[in-house]
C-alpha positions as CSV (number, residue, x, y, z in Angstrom):
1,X,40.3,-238.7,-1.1
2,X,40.0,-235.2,-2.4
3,X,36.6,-235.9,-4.0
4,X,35.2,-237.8,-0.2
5,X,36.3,-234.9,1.5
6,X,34.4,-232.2,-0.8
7,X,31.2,-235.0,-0.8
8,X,31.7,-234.4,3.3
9,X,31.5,-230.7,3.1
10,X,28.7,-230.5,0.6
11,X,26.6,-232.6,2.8
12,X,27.5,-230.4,6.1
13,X,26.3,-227.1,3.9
14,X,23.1,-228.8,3.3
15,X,22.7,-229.8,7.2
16,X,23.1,-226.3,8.2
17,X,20.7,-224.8,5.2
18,X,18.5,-227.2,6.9
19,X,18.9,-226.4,10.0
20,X,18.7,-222.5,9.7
21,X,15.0,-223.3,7.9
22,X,14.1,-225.9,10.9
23,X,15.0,-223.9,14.2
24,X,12.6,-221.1,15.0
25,X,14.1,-217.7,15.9
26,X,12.5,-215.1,17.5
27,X,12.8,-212.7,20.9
28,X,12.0,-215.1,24.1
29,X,9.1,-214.7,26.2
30,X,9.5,-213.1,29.5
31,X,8.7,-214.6,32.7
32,X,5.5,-214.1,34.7
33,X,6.2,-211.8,37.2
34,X,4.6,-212.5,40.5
35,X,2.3,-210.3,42.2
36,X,1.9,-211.4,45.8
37,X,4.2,-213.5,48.0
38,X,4.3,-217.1,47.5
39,X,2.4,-217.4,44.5
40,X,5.6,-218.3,42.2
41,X,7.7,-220.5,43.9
42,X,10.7,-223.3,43.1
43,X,11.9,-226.0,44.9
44,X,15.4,-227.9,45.0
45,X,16.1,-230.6,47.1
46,X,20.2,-231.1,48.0
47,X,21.3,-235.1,49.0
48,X,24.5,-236.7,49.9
49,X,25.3,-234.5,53.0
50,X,27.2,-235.8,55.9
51,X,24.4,-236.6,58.7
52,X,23.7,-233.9,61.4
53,X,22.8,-234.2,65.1
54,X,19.1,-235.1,64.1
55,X,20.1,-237.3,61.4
56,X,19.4,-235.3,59.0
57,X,21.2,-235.9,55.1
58,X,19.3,-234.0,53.3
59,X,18.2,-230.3,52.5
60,X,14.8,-229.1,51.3
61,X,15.2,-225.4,49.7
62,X,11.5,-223.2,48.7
63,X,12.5,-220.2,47.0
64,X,9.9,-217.2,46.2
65,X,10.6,-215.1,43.3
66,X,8.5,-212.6,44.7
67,X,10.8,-211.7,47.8
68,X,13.7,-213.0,46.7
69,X,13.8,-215.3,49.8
70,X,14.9,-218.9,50.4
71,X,13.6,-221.5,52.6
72,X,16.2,-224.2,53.7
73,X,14.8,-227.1,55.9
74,X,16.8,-230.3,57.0
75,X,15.0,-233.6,56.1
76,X,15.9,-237.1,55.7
77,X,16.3,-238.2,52.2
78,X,14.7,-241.8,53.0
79,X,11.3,-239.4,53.4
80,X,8.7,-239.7,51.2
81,X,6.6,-237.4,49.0
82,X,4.2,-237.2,52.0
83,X,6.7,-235.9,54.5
84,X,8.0,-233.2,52.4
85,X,4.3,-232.1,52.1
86,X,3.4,-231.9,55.5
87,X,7.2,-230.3,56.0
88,X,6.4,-227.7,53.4
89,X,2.7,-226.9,55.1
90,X,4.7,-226.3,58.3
91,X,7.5,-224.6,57.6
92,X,6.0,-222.0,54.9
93,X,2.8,-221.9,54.6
């Protein structure tokens, strides 16, 4: 048992000598940083919310990393990628 065991450790120092050689380490790159509003933006959509007067389910968020500023719209989650388009060209821009 004694010799499997030191077998086992001998082949987890060669995984991690491997591994140190393998993985690249450095500084990480910053992100771009937007100049104007709306030209870096993220969007998040949240599902399984209890229906609301309109029967809406659903929440589309557009956040600008600009301003700092979220968007939150109510939308059905049954719509498709079409609907959240024209959504998105009325509510923002």
């Amino acid at each position: 048992m004694k010799h499997d065991v030191q077998r086992a450790c001998e082949k987890y120092i060669t995984y991690i000598q491997a591994k140190f050689k393998v993985l690249p380490y450095g500084l990480y790159t910053p992100l771009f940083v937007p100049k104007k509003h709306l030209v870096d933006i993220s969007m998040d959509f949240i599902l399984g919310l209890p229906r609301l007067e309109r029967s809406k389910d659903s929440i589309f968020m557009v956040i600008d990393r600009f301003s700092k500023m979220t968007h939150t719209m109510p939308y059905h989650k049954t719509n498709d990628a079409t609907n959240i388009d024209d959504l998105f060209f009325r509510e923002i821009v």
